[in-house]
ZAMAR-821878 format. One record per residue: residue number from 1; residue in one letter; x, y, z of N, C-alpha, C in turn. Coordinates in steps of 0.05 Angstrom, whole numbers, plus 5000, padded with zeros to 4 digits. Layout:
ZAMAR-821878
> seq  type  n_xx  n_yy  n_zz  ca_xx  ca_yy  ca_zz  c_xx  c_yy  c_zz
> NUM  A  X  Y  Z  X  Y  Z  X  Y  Z
...
//
This chain:
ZAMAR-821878
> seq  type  n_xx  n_yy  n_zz  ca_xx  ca_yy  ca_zz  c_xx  c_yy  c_zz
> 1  X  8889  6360  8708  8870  6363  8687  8877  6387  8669
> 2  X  8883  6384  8645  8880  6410  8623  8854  6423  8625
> 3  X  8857  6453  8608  8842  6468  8606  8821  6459  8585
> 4  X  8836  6440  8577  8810  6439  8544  8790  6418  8561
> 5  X  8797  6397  8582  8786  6377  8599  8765  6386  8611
> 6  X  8771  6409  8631  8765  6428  8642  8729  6440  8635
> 7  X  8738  6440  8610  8727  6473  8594  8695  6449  8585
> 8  X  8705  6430  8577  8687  6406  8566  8672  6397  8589
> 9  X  8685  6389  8607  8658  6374  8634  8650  6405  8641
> 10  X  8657  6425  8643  8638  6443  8653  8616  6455  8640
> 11  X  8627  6450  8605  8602  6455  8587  8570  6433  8589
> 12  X  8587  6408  8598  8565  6384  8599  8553  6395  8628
> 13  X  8565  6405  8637  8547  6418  8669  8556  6396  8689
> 14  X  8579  6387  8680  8585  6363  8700  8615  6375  8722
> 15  X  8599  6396  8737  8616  6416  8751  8628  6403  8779
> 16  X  8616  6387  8790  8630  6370  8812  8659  6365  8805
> 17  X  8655  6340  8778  8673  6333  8777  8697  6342  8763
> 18  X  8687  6363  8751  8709  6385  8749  8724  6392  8765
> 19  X  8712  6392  8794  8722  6409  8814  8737  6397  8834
> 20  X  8736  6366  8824  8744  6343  8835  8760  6321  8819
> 21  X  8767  6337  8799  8782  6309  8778  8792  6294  8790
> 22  X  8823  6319  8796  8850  6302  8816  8843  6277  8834
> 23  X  8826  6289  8858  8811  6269  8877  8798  6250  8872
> 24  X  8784  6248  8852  8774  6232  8840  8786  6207  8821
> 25  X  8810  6218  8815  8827  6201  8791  8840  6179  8818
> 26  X  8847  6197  8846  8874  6186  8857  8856  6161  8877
> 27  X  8821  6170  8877  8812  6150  8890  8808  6123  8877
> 28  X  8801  6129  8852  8799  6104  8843  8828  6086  8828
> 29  X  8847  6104  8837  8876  6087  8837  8873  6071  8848
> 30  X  8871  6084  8880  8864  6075  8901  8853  6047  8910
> 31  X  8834  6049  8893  8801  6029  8913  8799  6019  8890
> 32  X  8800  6019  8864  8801  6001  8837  8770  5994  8843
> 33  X  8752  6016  8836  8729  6001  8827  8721  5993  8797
> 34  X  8705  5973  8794  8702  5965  8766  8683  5997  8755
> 35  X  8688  5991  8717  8670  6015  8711  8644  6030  8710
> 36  X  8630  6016  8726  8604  6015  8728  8603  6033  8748
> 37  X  8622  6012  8779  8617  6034  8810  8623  6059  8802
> 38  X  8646  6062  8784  8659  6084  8790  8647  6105  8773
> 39  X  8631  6094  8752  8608  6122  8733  8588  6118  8752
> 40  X  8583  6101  8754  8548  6108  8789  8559  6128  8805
> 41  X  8579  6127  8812  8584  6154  8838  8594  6182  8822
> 42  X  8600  6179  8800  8616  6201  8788  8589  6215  8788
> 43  X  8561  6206  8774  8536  6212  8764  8520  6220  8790
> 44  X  8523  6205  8813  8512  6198  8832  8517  6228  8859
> 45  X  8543  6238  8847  8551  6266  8867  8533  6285  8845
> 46  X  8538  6276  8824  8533  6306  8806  8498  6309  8804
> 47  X  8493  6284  8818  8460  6293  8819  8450  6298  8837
> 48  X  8468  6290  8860  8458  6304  8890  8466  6331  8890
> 49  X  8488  6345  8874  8490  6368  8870  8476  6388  8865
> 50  X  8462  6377  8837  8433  6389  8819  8411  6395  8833
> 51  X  8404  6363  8848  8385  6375  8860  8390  6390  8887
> 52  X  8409  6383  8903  8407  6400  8930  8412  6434  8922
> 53  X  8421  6447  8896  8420  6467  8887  8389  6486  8873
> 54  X  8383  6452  8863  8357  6464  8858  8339  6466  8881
> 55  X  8343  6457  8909  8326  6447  8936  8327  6476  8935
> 56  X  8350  6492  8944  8358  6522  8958  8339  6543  8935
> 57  X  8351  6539  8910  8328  6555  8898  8300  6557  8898
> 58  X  8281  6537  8903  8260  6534  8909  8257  6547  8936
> 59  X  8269  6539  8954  8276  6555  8980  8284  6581  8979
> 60  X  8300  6588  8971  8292  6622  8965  8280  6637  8943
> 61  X  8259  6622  8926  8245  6628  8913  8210  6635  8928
> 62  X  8211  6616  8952  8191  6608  8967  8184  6643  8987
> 63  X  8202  6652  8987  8205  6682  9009  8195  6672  9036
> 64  X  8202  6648  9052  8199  6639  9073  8212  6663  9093
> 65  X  8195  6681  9104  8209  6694  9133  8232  6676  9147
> 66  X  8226  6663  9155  8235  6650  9180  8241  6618  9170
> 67  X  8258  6602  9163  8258  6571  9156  8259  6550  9176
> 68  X  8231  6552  9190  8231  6523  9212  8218  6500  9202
> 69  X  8237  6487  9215  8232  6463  9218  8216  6442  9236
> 70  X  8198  6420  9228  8176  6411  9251  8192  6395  9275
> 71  X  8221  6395  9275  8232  6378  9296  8230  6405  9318
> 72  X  8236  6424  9310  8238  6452  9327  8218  6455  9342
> 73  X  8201  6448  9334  8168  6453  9346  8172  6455  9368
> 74  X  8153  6456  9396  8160  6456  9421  8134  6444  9430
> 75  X  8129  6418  9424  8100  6407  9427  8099  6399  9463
> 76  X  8115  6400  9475  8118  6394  9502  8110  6422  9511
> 77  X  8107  6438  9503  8097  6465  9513  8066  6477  9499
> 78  X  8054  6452  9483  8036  6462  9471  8007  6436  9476
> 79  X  8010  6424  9503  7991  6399  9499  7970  6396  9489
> 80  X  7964  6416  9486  7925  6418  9469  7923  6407  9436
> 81  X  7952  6410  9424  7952  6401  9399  7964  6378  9397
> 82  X  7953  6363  9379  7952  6330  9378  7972  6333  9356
> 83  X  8002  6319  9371  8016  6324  9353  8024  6292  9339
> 84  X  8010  6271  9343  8000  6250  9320  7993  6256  9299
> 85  X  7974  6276  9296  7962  6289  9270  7974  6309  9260
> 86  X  7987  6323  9273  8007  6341  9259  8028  6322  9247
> 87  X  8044  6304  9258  8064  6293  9256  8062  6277  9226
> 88  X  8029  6251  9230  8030  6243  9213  8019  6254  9182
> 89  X  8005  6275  9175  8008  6300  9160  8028  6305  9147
> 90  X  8050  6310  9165  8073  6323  9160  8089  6294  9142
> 91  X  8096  6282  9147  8103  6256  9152  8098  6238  9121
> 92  X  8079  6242  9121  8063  6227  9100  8057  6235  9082
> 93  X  8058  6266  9074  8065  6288  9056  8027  6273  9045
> 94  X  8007  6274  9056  7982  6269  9038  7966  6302  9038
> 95  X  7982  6316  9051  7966  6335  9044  7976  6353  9019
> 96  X  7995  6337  9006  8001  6345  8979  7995  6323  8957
> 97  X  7999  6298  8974  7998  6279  8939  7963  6278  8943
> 98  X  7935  6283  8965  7919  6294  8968  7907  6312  8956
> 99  X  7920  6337  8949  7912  6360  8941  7894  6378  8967
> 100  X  7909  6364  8992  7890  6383  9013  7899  6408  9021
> 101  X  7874  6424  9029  7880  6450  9043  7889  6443  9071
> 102  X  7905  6458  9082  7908  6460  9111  7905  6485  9128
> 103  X  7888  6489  9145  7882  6516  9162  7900  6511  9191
> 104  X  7913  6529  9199  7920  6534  9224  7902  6550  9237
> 105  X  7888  6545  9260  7873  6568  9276  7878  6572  9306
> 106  X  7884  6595  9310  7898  6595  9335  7910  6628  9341
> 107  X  7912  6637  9369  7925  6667  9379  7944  6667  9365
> 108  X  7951  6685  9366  7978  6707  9355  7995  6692  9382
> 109  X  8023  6692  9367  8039  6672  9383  8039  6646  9384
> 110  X  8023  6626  9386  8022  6608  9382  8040  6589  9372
> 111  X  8047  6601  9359  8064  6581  9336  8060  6570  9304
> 112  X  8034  6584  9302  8023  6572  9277  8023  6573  9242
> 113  X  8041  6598  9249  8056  6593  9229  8081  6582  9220
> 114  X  8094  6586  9245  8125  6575  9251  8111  6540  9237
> 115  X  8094  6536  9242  8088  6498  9239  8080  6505  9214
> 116  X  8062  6513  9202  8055  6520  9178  8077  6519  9151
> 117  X  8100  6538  9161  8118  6535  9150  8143  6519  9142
> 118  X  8136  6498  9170  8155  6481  9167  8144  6450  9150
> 119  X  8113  6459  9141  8103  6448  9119  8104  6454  9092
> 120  X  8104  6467  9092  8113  6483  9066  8135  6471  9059
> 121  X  8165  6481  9077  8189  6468  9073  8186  6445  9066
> 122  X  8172  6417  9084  8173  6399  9082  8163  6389  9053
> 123  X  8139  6402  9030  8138  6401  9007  8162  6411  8988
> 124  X  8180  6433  8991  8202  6444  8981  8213  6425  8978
> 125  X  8218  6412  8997  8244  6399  9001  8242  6369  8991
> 126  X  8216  6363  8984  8211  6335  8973  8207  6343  8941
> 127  X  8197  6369  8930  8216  6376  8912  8183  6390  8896
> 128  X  8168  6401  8905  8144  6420  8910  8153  6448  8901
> 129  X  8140  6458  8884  8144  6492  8885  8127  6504  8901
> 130  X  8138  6524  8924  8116  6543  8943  8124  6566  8946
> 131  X  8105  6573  8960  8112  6615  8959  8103  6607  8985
> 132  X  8102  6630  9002  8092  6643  9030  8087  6665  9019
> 133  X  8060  6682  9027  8055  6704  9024  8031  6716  9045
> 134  X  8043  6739  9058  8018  6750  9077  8007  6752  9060
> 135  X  7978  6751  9081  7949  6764  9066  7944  6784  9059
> 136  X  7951  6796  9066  7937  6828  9061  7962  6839  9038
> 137  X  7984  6823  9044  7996  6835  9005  7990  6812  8994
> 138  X  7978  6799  8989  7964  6777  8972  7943  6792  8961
> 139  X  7930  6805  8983  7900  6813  8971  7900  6847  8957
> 140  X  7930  6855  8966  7929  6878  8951  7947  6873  8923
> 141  X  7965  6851  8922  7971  6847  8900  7949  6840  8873
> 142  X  7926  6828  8884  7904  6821  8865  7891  6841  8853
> 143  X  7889  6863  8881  7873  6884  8873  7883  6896  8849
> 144  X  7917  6904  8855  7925  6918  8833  7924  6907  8812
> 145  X  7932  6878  8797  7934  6870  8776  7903  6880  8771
> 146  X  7880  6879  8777  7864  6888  8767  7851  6921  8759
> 147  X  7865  6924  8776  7872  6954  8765  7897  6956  8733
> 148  X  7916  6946  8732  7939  6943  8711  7930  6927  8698
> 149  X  7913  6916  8695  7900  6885  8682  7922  6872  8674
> 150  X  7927  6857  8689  7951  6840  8696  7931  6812  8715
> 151  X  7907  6816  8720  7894  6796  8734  7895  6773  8724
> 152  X  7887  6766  8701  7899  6730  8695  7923  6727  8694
> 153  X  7935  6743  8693  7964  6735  8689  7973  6725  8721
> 154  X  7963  6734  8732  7971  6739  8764  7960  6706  8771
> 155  X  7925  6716  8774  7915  6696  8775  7926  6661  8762
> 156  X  7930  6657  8748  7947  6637  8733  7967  6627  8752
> 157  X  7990  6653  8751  8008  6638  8774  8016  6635  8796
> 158  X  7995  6653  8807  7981  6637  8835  7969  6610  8837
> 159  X  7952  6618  8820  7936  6585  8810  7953  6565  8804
> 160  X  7979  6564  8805  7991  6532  8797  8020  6535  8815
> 161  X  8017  6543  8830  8031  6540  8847  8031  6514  8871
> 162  X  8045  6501  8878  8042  6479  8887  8022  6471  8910
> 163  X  8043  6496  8920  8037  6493  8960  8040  6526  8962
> 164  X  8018  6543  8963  8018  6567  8973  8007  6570  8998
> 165  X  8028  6590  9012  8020  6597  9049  8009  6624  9050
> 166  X  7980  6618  9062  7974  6651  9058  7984  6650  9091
> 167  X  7994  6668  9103  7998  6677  9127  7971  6696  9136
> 168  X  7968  6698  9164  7944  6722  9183  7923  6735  9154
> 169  X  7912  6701  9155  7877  6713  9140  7860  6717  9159
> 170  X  7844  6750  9148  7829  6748  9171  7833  6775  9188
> 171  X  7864  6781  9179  7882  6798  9206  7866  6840  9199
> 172  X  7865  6835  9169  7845  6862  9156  7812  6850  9153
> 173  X  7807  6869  9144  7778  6869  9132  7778  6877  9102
> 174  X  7759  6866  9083  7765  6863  9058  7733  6877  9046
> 175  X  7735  6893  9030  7709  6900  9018  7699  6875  9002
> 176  X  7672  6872  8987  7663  6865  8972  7689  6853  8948
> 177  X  7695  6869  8935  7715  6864  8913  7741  6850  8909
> 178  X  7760  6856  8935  7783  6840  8939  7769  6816  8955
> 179  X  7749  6815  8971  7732  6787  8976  7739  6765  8950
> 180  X  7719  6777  8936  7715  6769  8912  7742  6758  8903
> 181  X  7759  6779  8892  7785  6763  8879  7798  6743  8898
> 182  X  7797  6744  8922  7807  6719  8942  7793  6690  8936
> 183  X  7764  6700  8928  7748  6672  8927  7760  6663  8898
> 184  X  7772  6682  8876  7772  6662  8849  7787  6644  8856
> 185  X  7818  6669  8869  7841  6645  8871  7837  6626  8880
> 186  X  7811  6622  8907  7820  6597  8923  7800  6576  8905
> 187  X  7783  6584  8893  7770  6570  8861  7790  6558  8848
> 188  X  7807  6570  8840  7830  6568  8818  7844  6534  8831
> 189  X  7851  6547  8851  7867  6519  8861  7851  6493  8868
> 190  X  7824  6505  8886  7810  6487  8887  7817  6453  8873
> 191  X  7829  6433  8900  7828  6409  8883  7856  6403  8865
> 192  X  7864  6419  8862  7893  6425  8844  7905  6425  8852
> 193  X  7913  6434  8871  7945  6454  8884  7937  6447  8912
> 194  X  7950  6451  8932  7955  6447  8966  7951  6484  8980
> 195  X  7941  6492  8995  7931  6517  9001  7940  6511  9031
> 196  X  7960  6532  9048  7960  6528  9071  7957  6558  9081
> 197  X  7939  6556  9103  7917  6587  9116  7924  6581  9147
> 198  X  7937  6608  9154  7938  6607  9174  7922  6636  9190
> 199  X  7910  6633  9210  7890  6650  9218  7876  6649  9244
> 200  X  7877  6675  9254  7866  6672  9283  7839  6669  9289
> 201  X  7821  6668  9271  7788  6662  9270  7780  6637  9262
> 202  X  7767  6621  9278  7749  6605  9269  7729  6609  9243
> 203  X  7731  6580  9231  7711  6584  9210  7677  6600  9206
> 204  X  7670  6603  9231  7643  6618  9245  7645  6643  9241
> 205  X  7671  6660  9238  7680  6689  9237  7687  6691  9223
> 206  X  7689  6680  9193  7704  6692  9169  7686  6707  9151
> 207  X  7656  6716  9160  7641  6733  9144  7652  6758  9169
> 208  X  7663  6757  9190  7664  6790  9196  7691  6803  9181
> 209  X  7712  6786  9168  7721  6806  9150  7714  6809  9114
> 210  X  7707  6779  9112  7696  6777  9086  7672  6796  9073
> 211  X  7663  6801  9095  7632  6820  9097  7609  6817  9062
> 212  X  7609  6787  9063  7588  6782  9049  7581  6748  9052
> 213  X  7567  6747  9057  7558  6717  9081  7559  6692  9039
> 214  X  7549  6697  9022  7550  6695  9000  7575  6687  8986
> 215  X  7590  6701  8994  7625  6694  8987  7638  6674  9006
> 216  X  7632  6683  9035  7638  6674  9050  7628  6641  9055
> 217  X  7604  6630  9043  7593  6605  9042  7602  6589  9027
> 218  X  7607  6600  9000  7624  6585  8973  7646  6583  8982
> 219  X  7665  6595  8997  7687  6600  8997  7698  6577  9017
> 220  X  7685  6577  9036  7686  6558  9058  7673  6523  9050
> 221  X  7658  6525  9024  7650  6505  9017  7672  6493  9009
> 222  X  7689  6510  8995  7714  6493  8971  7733  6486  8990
> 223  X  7732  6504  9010  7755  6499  9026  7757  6472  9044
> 224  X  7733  6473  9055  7731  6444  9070  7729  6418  9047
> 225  X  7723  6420  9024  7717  6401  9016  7742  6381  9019
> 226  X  7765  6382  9018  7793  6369  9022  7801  6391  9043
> 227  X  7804  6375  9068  7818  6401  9091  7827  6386  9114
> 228  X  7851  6389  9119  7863  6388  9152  7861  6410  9172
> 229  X  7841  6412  9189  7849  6435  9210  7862  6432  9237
> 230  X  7883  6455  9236  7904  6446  9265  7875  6462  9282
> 231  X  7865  6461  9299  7861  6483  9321  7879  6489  9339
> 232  X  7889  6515  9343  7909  6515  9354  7895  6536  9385
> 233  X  7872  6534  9384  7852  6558  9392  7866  6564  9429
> 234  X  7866  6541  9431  7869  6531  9463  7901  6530  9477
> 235  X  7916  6536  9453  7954  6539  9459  7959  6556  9465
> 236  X  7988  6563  9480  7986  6589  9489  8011  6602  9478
> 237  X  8011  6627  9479  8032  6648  9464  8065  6624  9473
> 238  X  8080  6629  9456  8103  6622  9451  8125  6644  9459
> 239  X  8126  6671  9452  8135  6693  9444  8147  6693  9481
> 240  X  8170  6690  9482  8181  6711  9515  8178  6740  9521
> 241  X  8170  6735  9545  8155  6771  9560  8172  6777  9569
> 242  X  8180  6812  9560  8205  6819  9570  8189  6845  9577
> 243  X  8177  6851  9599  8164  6877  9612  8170  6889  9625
> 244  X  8178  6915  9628  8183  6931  9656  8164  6953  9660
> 245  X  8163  6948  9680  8140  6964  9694  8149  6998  9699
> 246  X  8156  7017  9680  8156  7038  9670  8141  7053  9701
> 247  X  8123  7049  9698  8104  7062  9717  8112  7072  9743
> 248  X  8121  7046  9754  8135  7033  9780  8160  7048  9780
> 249  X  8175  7044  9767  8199  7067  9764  8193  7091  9767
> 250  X  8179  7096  9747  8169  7137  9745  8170  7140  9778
> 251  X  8151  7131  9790  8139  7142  9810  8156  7146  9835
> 252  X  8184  7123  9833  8201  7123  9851  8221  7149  9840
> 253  X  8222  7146  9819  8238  7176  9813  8237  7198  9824
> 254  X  8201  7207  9824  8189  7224  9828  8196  7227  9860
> 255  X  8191  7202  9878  8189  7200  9900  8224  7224  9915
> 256  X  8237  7213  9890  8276  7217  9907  8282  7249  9905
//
């Protein structure tokens, strides 16, 4: 291939086959497909290209900690959760063409976000824009835009975000005010957008960090109105115990 050949499919953005002329010329010596097969596949790499490039950006646009996946899960170690309903959820992607919220509730360890996230993914990857974001820099990011007045701006693109993961709501306590800005956003999306909450409190305990029973009623109104909840209440830590008994040692030290 010349440079001027070259210089032209890479301007059209048709970079595969740039990168593949040769191979490409010597296969269809080769295999003699008529001109149809052989522009379907030329078109047909360069779009699996596009998009599996655009999949990864979305994916590291998303700031996913950790990228699991729901085959990973370890549901044989978790029998309390009904993983029919997780599965078909996941599966059936209705908690996006839906517009539903999804709550994880369950201990620290558990797993519940590791699953959480591998929802998320599972919208990415069907071609969804999402973020992951702890709570408590969620709720201090709001604060400040409102301090910089930067708040609609903020607000906005939170608000149209596809599939946002709040991670450990619940995990601080929130005055009156960042209450407040938590309830617009989840207003904002309300019905719109896909909201996934993961959190170690039952819905019965979200006025002890919310600390206004008022916010806390609306808030929980919008949320159930479209909602899947995992309870995860009854699973047990995931995380391997690696303990030594410090103590037990000392004392034999002491003993020699």
């Amino acid at each position: 291939m010349n440079d001027t050949l070259k210089r032209q499919l890479n301007f059209l953005g048709l970079h595969v086959l740039s990168c593949t002329w040769d191979t490409v010329l010597k296969e269809a010596i080769k295999t003699k497909p008529s001109y149809h097969a052989f522009l379907e596949s030329v078109f047909e790499k360069e779009y699996s290209a596009k998009t599996e490039k655009a999949r990864l950006a979305r994916i590291n646009w998303a700031r996913i900690p950790e990228a699991f996946v729901i085959e990973t899960f370890p549901f044989n170690r978790q029998p309390k959760l009904d993983k029919r309903i997780v599965r078909e959820t996941y599966d059936s992607m209705s908690f996006m063409t839906d517009k539903q919220d999804l709550v994880f509730i369950g201990p620290t360890g558990c797993g519940k976000t590791g699953l959480a996230a591998s929802f998320l993914i599972q919208a990415i990857n069907k071609g969804y824009r999402g973020l992951f974001m702890d709570c408590e820099d969620l709720i201090n990011k709001l604060y400040q835009s409102r301090g910089d007045h930067t708040e609609e701006r903020l607000m906005k693109k939170l608000g149209s975000i596809d599939v946002l993961l709040i991670d450990e709501l619940g995990y601080m306590s929130y005055d009156r005010e960042k209450a407040s800005l938590f309830f617009n956003l989840m207003r904002r999306r309300m019905r719109k957008t896909t909201t996934i909450i993961t959190t170690q409190l039952g819905f019965d305990e979200w006025n002890n960090f919310l600390h206004d029973h008022h916010i806390t009623a609306a808030l929980l109104d919008r949320i159930t109105t479209a909602c899947t909840v995992f309870n995860m209440k009854d699973c047990i830590s995931l995380r391997p115990k690696n303990i030594r008994n410090a103590a037990r040692k000392n004392d034999k030290e002491s003993m020699g």
